[in-house]
C-alpha positions as CSV (number, residue, x, y, z in Angstrom):
1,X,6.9,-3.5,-18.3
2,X,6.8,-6.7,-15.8
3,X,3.6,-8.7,-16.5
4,X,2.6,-8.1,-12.3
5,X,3.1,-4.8,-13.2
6,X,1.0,-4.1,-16.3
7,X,-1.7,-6.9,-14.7
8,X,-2.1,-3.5,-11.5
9,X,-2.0,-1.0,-14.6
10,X,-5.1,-2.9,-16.2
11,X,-6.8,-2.9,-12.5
12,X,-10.4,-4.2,-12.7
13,X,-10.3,-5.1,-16.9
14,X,-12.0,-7.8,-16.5
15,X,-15.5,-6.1,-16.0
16,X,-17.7,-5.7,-18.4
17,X,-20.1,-7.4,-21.5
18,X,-18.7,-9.2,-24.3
19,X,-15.9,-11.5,-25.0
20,X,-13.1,-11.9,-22.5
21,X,-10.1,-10.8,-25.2
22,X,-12.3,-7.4,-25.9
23,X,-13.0,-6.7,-22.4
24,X,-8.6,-7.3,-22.1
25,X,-7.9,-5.3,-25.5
26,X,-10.4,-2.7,-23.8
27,X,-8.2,-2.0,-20.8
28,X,-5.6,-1.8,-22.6
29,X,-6.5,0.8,-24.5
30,X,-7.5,2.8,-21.8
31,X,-3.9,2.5,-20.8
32,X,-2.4,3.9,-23.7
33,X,-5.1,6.4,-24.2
34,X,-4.6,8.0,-20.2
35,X,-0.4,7.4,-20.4
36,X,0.0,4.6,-18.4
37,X,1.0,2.7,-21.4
38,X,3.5,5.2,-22.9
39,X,4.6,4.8,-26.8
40,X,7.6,2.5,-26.8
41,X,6.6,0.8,-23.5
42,X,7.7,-2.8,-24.4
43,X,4.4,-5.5,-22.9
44,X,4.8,-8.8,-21.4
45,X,5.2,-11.8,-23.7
46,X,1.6,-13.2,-24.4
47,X,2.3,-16.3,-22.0
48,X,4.0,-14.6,-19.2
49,X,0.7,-12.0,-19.1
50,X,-2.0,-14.7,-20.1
51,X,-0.4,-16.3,-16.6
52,X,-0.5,-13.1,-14.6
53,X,-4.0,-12.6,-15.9
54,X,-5.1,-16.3,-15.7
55,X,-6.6,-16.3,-18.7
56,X,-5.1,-18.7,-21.8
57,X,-2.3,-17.4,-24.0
58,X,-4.7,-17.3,-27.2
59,X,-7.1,-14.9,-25.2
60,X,-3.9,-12.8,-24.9
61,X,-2.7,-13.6,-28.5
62,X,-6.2,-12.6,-29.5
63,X,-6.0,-9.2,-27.9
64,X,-2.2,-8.4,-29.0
65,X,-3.6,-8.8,-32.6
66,X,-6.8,-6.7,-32.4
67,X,-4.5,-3.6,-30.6
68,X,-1.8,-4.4,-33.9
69,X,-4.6,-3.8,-36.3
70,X,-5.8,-0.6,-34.7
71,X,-2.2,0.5,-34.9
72,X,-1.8,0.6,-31.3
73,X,0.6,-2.5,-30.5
74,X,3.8,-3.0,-33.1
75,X,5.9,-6.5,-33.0
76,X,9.1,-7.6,-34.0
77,X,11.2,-10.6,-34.2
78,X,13.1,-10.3,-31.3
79,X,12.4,-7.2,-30.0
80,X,8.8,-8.6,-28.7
81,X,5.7,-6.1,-28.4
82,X,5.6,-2.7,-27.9
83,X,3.1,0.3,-27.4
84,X,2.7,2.1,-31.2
85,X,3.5,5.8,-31.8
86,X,0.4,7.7,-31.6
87,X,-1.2,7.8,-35.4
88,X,-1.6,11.6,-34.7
89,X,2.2,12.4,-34.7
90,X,3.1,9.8,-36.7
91,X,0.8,11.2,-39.4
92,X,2.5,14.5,-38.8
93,X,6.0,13.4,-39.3
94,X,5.6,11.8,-42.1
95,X,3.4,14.4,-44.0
96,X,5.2,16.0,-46.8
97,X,6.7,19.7,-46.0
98,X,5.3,19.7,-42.4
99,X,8.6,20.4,-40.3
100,X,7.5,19.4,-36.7
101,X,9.8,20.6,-33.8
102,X,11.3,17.1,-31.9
103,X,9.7,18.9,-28.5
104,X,6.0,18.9,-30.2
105,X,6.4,15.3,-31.5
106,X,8.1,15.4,-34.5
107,X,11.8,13.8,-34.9
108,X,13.3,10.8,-32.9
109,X,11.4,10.1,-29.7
110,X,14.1,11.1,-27.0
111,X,14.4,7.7,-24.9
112,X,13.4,7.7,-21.4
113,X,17.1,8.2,-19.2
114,X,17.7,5.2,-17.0
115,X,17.5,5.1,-13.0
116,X,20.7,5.2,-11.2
117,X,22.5,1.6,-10.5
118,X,20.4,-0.6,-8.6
119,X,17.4,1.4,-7.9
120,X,14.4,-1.0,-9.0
121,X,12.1,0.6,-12.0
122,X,8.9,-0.4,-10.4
123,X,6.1,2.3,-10.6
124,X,4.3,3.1,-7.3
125,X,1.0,0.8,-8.0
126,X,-0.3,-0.9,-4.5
127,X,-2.4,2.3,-3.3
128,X,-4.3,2.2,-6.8
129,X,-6.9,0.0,-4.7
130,X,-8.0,3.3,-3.1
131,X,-8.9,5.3,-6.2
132,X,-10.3,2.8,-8.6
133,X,-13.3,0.9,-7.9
134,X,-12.5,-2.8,-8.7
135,X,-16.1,-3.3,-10.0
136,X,-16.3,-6.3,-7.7
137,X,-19.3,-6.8,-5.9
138,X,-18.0,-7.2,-3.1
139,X,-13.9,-5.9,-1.7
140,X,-11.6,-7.1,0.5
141,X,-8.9,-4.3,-0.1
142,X,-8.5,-1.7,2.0
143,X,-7.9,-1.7,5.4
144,X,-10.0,1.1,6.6
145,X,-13.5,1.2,9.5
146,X,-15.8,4.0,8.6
147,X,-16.0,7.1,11.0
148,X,-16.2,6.2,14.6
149,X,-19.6,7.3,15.4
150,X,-21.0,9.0,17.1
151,X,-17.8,10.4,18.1
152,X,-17.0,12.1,14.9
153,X,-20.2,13.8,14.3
154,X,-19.8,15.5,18.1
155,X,-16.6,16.8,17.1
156,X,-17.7,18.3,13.5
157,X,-20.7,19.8,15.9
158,X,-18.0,21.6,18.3
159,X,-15.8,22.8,15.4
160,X,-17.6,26.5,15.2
161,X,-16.2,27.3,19.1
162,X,-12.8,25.4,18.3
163,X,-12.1,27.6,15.1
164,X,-13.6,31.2,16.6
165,X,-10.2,32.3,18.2
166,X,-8.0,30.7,15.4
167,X,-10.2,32.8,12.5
168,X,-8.3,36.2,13.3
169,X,-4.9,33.9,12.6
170,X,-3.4,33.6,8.8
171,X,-3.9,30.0,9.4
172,X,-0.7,28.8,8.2
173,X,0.4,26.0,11.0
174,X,3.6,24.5,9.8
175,X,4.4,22.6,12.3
176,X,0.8,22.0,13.3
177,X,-1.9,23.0,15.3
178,X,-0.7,24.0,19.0
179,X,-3.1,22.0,20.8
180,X,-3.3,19.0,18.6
181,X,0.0,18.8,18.9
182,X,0.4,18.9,22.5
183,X,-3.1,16.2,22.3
184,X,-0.7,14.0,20.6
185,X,2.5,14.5,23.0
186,X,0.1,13.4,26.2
187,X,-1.2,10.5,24.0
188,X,1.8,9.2,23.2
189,X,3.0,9.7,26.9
190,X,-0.2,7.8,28.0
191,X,1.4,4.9,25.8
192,X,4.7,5.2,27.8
193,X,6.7,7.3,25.2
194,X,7.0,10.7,27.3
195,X,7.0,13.6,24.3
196,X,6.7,17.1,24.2
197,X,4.8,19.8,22.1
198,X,8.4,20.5,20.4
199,X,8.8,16.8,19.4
200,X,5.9,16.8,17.4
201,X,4.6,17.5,13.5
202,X,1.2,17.1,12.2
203,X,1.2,15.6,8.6
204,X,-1.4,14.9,6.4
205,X,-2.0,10.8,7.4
206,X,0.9,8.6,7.9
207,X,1.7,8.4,4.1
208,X,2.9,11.8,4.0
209,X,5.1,11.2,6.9
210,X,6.5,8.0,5.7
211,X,7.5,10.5,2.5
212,X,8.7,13.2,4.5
213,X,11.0,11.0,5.7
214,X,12.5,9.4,3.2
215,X,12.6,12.9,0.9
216,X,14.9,14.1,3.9
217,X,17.2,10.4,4.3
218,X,17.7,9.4,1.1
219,X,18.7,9.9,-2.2
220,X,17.7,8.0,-5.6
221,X,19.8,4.7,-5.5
222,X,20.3,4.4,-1.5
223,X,18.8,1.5,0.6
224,X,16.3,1.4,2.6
225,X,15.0,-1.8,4.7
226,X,11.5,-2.9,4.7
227,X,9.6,-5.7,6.7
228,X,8.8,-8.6,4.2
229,X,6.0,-8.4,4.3
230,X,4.8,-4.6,5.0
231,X,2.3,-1.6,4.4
232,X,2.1,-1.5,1.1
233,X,1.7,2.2,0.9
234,X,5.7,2.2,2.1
235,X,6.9,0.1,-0.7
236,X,5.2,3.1,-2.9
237,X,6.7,5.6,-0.6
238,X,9.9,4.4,-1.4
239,X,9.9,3.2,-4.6
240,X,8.9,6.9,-5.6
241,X,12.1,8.5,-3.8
242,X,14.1,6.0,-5.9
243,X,15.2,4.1,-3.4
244,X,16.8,0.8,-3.9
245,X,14.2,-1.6,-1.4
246,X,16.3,-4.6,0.3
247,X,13.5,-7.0,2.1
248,X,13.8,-8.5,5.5
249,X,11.7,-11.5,6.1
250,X,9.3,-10.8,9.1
251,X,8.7,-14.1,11.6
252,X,5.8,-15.1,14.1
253,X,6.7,-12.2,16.4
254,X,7.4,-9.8,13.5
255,X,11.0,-8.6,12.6
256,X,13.7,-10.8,14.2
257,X,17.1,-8.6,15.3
258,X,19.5,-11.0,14.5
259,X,17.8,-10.7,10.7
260,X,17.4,-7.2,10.6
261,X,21.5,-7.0,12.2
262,X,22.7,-9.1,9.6
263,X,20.6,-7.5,6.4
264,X,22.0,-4.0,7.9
265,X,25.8,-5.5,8.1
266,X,25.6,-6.9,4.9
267,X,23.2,-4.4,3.2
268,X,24.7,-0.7,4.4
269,X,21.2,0.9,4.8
270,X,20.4,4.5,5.1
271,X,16.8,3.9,6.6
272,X,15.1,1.3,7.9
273,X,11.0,0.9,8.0
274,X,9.2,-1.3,10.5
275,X,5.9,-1.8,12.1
276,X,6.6,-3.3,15.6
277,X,2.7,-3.2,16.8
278,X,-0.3,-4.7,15.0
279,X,2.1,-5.2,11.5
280,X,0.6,-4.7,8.6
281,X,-0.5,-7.2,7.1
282,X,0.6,-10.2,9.6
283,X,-0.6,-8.8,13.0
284,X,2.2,-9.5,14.6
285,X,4.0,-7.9,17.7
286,X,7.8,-7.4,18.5
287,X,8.5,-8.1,22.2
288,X,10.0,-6.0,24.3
289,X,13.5,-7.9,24.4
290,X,13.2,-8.1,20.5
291,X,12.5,-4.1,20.2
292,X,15.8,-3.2,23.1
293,X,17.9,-5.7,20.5
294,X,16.4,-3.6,17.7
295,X,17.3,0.0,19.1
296,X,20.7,-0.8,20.1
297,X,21.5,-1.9,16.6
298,X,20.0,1.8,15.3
299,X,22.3,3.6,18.0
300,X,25.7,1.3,17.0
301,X,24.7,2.0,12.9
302,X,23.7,5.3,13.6
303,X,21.0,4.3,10.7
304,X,17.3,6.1,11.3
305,X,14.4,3.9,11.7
306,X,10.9,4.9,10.8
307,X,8.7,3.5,13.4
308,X,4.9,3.0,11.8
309,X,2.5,3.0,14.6
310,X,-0.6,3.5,12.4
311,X,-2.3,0.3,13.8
312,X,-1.3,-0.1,16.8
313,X,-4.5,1.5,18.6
314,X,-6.2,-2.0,17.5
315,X,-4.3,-4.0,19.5
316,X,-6.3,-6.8,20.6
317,X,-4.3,-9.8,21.6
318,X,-4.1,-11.0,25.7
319,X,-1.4,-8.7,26.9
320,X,-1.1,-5.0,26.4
321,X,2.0,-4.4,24.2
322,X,5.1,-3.1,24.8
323,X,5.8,0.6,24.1
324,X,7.3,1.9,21.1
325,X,10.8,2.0,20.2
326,X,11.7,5.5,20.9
327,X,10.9,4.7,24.4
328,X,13.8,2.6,25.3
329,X,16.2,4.8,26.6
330,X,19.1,5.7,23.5
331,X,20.9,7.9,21.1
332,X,18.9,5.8,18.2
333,X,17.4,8.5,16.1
334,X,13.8,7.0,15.6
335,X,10.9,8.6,14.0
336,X,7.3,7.4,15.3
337,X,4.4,7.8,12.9
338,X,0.9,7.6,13.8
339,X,-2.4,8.4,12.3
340,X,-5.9,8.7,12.8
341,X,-6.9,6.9,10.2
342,X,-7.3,3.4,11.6
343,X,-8.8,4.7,15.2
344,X,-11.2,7.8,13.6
345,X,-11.4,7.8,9.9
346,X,-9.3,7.6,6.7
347,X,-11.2,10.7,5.4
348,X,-10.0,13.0,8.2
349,X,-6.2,12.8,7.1
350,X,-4.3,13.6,10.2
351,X,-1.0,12.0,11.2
352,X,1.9,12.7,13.3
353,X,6.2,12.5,13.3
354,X,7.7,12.3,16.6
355,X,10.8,12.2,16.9
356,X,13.8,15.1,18.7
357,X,12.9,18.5,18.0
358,X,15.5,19.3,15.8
359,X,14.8,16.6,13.1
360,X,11.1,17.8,13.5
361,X,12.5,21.2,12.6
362,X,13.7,20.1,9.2
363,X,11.4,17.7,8.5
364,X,9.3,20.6,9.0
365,X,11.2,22.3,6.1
366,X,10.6,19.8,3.6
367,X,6.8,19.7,4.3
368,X,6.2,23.2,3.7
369,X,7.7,23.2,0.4
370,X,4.5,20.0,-0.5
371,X,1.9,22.1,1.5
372,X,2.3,25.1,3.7
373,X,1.0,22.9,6.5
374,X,-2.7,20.6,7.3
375,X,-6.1,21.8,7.3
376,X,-6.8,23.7,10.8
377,X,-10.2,22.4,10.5
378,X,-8.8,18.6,10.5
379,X,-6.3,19.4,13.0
380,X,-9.1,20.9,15.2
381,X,-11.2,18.0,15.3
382,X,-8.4,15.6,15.6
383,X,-7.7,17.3,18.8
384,X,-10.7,16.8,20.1
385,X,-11.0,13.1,19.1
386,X,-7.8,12.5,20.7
387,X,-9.4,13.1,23.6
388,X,-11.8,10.2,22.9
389,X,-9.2,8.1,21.9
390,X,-9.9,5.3,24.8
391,X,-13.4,5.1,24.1
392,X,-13.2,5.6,20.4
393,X,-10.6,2.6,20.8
394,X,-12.8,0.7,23.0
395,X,-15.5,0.9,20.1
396,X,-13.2,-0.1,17.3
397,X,-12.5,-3.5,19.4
398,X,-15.9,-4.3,19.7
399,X,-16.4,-4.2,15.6
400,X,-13.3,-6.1,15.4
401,X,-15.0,-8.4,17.6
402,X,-18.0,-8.6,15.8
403,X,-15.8,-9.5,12.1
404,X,-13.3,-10.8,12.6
405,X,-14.4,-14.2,14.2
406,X,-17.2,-14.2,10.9
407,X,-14.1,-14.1,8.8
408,X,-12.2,-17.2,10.3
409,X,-15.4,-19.2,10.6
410,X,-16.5,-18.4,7.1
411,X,-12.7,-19.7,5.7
412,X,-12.4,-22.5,8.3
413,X,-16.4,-23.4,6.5
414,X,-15.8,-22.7,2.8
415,X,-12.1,-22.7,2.6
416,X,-10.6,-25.1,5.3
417,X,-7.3,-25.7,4.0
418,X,-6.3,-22.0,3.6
419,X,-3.9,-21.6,6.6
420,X,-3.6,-18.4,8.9
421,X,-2.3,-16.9,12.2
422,X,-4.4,-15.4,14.4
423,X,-3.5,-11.9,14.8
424,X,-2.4,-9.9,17.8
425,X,-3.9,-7.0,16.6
426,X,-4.7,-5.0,13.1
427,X,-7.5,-5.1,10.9
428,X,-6.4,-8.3,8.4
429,X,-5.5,-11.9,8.0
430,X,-2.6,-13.1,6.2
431,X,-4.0,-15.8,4.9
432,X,-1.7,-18.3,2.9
433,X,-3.2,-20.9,-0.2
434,X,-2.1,-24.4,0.1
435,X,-1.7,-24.4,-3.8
436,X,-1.3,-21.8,-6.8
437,X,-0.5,-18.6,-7.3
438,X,-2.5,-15.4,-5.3
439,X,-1.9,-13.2,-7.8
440,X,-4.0,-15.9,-10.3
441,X,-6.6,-16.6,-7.5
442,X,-7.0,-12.8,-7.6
443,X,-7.5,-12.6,-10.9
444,X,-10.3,-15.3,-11.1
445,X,-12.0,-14.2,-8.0
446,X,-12.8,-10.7,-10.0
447,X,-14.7,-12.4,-12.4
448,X,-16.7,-14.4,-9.7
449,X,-17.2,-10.1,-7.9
450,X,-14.9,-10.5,-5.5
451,X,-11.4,-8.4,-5.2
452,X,-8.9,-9.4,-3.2
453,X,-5.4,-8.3,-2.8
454,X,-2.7,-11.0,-3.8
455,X,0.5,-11.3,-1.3
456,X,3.5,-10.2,-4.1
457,X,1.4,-6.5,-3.6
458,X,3.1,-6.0,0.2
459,X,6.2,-7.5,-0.4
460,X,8.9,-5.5,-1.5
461,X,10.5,-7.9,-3.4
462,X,7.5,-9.0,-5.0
463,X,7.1,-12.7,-3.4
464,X,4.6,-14.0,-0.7
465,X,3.3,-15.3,-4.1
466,X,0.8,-17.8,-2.3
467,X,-0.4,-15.0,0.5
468,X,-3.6,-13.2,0.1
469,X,-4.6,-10.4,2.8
470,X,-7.9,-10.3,3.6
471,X,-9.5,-6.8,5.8
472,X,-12.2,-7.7,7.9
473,X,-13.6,-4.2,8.0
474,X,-17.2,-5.0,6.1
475,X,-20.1,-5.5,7.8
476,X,-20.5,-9.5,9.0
477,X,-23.1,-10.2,5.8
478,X,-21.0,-9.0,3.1
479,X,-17.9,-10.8,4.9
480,X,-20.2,-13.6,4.5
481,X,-20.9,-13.4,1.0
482,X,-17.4,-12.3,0.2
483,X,-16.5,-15.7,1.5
484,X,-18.5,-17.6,-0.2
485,X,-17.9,-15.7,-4.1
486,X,-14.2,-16.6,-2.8
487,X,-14.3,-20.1,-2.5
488,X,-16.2,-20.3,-5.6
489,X,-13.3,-19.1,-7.2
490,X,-10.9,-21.0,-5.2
491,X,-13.4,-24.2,-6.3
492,X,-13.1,-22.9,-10.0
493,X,-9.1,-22.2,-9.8
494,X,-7.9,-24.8,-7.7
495,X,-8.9,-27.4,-10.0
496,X,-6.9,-26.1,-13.5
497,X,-4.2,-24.7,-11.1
498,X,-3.1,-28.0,-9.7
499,X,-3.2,-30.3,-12.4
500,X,0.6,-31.2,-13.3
501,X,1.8,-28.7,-16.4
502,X,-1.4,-27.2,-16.3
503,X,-2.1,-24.3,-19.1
504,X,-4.5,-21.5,-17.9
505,X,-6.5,-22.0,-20.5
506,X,-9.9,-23.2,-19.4
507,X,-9.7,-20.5,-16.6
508,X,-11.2,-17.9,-19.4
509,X,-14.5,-19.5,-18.8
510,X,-14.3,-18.9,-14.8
511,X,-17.2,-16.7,-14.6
């Protein structure tokens, strides 16, 4: 296991009383003892994680040793440090006359079989932010408002007369709800992509369409082009279908075609994933001339391209943007995701495919086998929302408005030689150090109650090592204060991080 890797496993370890080794040596045994840590999993070497983690190498020494006297941790000359065999079973292979079949412990350990040629062995780990609690005081993580109110609450209160004539149905929808469906056809045709009902499926959010899609494209070991850097719940997406990830380095006005044509001659995709409107996390927009270039290389491949529209209701910048790919005229086969999770509410789990009704037939296919189809109930009040969806929008720029200028004034005060772009749209900067390592920064920042998500977590080849993305979704005071725990840390940091062959030791005491 890479150290960025097991640093995600360990999540927010460094909460807690006592010394900081024991509060490390603590996580880690929560990782072995839940299976994240499996027996044989070979760790980082203690300097490459006491970096990761910045913390010294003797903290990390410290730690290594207290796990090897437990019995948890084994080490050997050259073959480094490795997660112990459970004393349970080893106590039962080694007890006299106890035969123990191989399949209930006993025996050699069967080793794990290998992923196919150049698919990358990375675990899906950037969406752990949204199921464990960092413990930080205060979190600039997810990207997520909370319900648009009061619009939510006057949809929940129509539901009973929305659901009355669909009660004597079975309920099973697989291609979605009739009228939410044909909601979403005359929304996307408001935003000049003329659809129909038939072009339509309802998914649960964006994430499940973004896996829907590449369960029906590809197969373990073929490649699939992402925006570097992107949504970090695709990099999960399609890491878990085995997918072997080939970056393309997004520019001012996101994803250049002459890039993208080159990485596709060179690279012999089977997918490709971009976010033309609001990108996550740089904000940027592809013009129109850039998105025609863009779909006339899709028709000439022939290659699919998933286009993630999740954020583009929060457009904000001077000119309306263009309209999505699929709506320049072409044979390109392009599948447009959306959600309401940005414009209504994470909770309520509703997203959308559109793309020509045959593909929406199969894709249709492989989402009953995960589900049977979406909650009626969602899909009834995502219909109605829908039909809010200018004032509900119209709402979600006026918080914008009210955050994000607290956000750039609080850095420009407290941290005025971190460097951004304003966005064009979104709900994040991307916000780059003028020293040191994010991932680091992160890791010190946790100890001063404030998580942060480090840049190498949405790039799918693990760099933007010196990029932090920081939501501006919390209300203006704990922005404030979030700022200000930051640039503590920063203060702390920045002054072991740039002093020439620097050793991480003194950032143990960072608290």
């Amino acid at each position: 296991m890479e150290a960025p890797e097991l640093v995600n496993l360990l999540a927010n370890w460094a909460a807690g009383p006592g010394p900081i080794y024991r509060r490390l040596a603590a996580a880690l045994r929560r990782g072995i003892a839940d299976g994240g840590l499996s027996p044989g999993t070979r760790l980082p070497a203690e300097r490459q994680l006491a970096r990761a983690l910045a913390v010294s190498r003797t903290t990390v020494v410290a730690t290594y040793e207290e796990l090897r006297q437990e019995g948890l941790l084994a080490s050997r000359r050259g073959s480094g440090t490795r997660v112990g065999e459970p004393p349970q079973a080893a106590n039962q292979r080694s007890a006299p006359g106890l035969a123990v079949p191989p399949a209930l412990g006993g025996g050699r350990r069967a080793e794990p079989s290998s992923p196919p040629a150049g698919v990358p062995a990375r675990r899906p780990i950037g969406l752990r932010t949204l199921v464990e609690a960092s413990g930080a005081a205060v979190e600039f993580l997810g990207m997520h408002l909370p319900a648009a109110e009061p619009f939510f609450s006057a949809a929940a209160g129509q539901l009973p007369a929305d659901l009355a004539p669909l009660l004597r149905h079975h309920g099973y929808l697989g291609l979605g709800l009739p009228a939410l469906r044909q909601a979403v056809a005359a929304h996307l045709a408001a935003a000049g992509l003329p659809t129909s009902e038939e072009q339509i499926l309802i998914t649960h959010g964006a994430q499940q369409a973004i896996g829907l899609a590449a369960s029906l494209f590809l197969q373990p070991g073929d490649t699939v082009l992402l925006e570097d850097p992107t949504y970090l719940g695709a990099i999960d997406a399609f890491n878990a279908a085995g997918a072997r990830i080939v970056p393309v380095p997004i520019g001012p006005e996101g994803t250049d075609p002459d890039r993208l044509g080159a990485a596709m001659g060179r690279e012999a995709p089977r997918l490709i994933y971009l976010m033309p409107t609001c990108q996550n996390p740089a904000g940027t927009v592809i013009p129109s001339a850039a998105r025609r270039a863009i779909v006339r290389l899709a028709e000439e491949s022939g290659v699919p391209v998933v286009e993630d529209n999740t954020l583009s209701e929060l457009h904000f910048g001077p000119e309306p943007p263009p309209p999505p790919l699929a709506a320049f005229d072409s044979r390109a086969t392009i599948l447009t995701v959306g959600s309401l999770s940005k414009l209504v509410w994470g909770g309520l789990r509703v997203g959308w495919i559109r793309a020509s009704a045959p593909l929406i037939a199969r894709l249709a296919r492989c989402k009953a086998v995960a589900d049977l189809g979406c909650s009626v109930v969602a899909q009834a009040m995502a219909a109605r929302l829908l039909g809010k969806a200018k004032a509900i929008r119209e709402l979600r720029l006026r918080q914008i408005a009210e955050r994000l200028p607290v956000l750039e004034e609080e850095l420009a005060h407290w941290l005025p030689q971190w460097r951004w772009r304003h966005p064009a749209g979104g709900l994040a900067l991307w916000v780059r150090l003028p020293s040191g390592s994010a991932g680091e920064l992160a890791q010190v920042a946790l100890r001063h109650g404030v998580a942060v998500l480090p840049g190498p977590a949405c790039s799918p080849s693990g760099g933007c090592a010196d990029y932090l993305r920081l939501p501006f979704v919390l209300e203006p005071g704990e922005i404030r204060r979030g700022v200000e725990l930051l640039a503590r840390a920063w203060s702390a940091y920045a002054a072991v991080a740039e002093r020439p062959g620097r050793a991480p030791a003194s950032l143990d005491v960072m608290v």
